[in-house]
Residue, then its C-alpha position, 0 to 999 in steps of 0.5 A: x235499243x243497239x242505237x240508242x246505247x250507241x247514241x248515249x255512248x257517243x254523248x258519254x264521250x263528247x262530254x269526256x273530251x270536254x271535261x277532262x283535266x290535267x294533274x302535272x305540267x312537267x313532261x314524263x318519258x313514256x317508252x310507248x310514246x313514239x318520239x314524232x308527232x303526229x300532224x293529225x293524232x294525237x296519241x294516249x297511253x295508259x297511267x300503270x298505277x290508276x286506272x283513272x288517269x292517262x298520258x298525253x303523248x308529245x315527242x316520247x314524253x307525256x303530260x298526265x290527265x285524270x278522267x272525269x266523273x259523268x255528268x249523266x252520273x256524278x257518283x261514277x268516275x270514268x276509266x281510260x280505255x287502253x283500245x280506243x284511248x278515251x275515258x270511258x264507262x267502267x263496264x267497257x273497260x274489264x279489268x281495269x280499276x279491280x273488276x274482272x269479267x263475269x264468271x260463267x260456270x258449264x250448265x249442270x247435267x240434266x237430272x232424270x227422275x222416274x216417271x211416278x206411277x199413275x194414280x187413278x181417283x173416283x170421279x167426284x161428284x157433280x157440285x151444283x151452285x147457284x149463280x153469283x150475283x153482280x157485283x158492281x164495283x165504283x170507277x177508281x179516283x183518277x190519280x194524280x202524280x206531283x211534277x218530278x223535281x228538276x235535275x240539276x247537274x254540277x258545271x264541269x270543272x274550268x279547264x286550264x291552259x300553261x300560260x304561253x311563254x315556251x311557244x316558238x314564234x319564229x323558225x328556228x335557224x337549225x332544226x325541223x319544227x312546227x310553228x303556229x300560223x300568225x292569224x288562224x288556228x287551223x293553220x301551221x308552218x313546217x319550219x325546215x332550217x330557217x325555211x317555213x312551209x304553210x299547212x293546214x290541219x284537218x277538218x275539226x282540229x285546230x294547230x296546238x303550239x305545245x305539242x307543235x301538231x294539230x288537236x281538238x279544240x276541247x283539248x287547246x284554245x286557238x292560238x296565233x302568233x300574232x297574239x304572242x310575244x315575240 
């Protein structure tokens, strides 16, 4: 049972990744954001005012994103998990959104009563019956059941990009900045004074140019210089 809940959390959060999308475009300084990117992690932090929503972190600022509903569930929408930084069920997040975690009241003292005094009855007498006669019942109709209807679940909701201008294409004179690379998305240049440096991203992650560090893809499309104005 343990590994099916896992699986089905597993599934939960893959789909979370998938359909999570964006309310503003304009930056928000958030002190718990650090000022460097990671190259491999990006961080999330926790909206204070709805427990829906959740900041992107990129260089001290953050970019503000609402959690979904469940496609499992529609009527349920998820909450941000502070701890593992991803929209989770309700039930995994106490506390959040108005809900608390049950309240457990100590055991009540046990209650001992007496032991009532025993009571002695006349053994009744012998009762005699004849025996019963068969009764043969009929085999029951065999039941059959309609076919369940087939679900259907709404598609999830288009996720949007910034258009691309804002994107560096160059290394810029002075400055430490990252670049994407002219032809793969998994590629990268560190650019340290004009002097760039090739890197790559680690397995599953593709370079996010807005952000200027590696992301997943569900998060960004690949983008490549070379598709870019200069």
């Amino acid at each position: 049972m343990l590994r099916w809940n896992s699986l089905y959390l597993c599934l939960l959060l893959l789909i979370t990744t998938l359909t999570i999308t964006t309310n503003a475009e304009d930056c928000v300084r958030v002190e718990s954001c650090p000022l460097e990117n990671s190259k491999n992690h990006t961080d999330h932090r926790p909206y204070p005012y709805d427990c829906h929503k959740f900041y992107k972190c990129n260089y001290g600022c953050g970019y503000l994103f609402t959690c979904p509903y469940a496609e499992v569930n529609p009527s349920i929408q998820l909450v941000f998990n502070p701890e593992k930084e991803v929209c989770d069920w309700p039930s995994n997040v106490p506390g959040r959104c108005g809900t608390s975690p049950p309240v457990t009241y100590p055991p009540p003292p046990p209650v001992t009563y007496p032991p009532p005094p025993p009571v002695t009855y006349p053994p009744p007498p012998p009762v005699t019956y004849p025996p019963p006669p068969p009764v043969t019942y009929p085999p029951p109709p065999p039941v059959t059941y309609p076919p369940p209807p087939p679900v259907t679940y709404p598609p999830p909701p288009p996720v949007t990009y910034p258009p691309p201008g804002g994107i560096l294409t160059r290394c810029p004179a002075i400055g430490r900045r990252y670049i994407a690379h002219e032809s793969n998305c998994h590629y990268f240049y560190e650019c340290n004074n004009a002097d760039k440096k090739l890197n790559v991203c680690n397995e599953n992650l593709i370079f996010n140019p807005y952000i200027e560090a590696c992301d997943y893809p569900s998060f960004i499309r690949c983008i490549v210089t070379g598709n870019l104005p200069e």
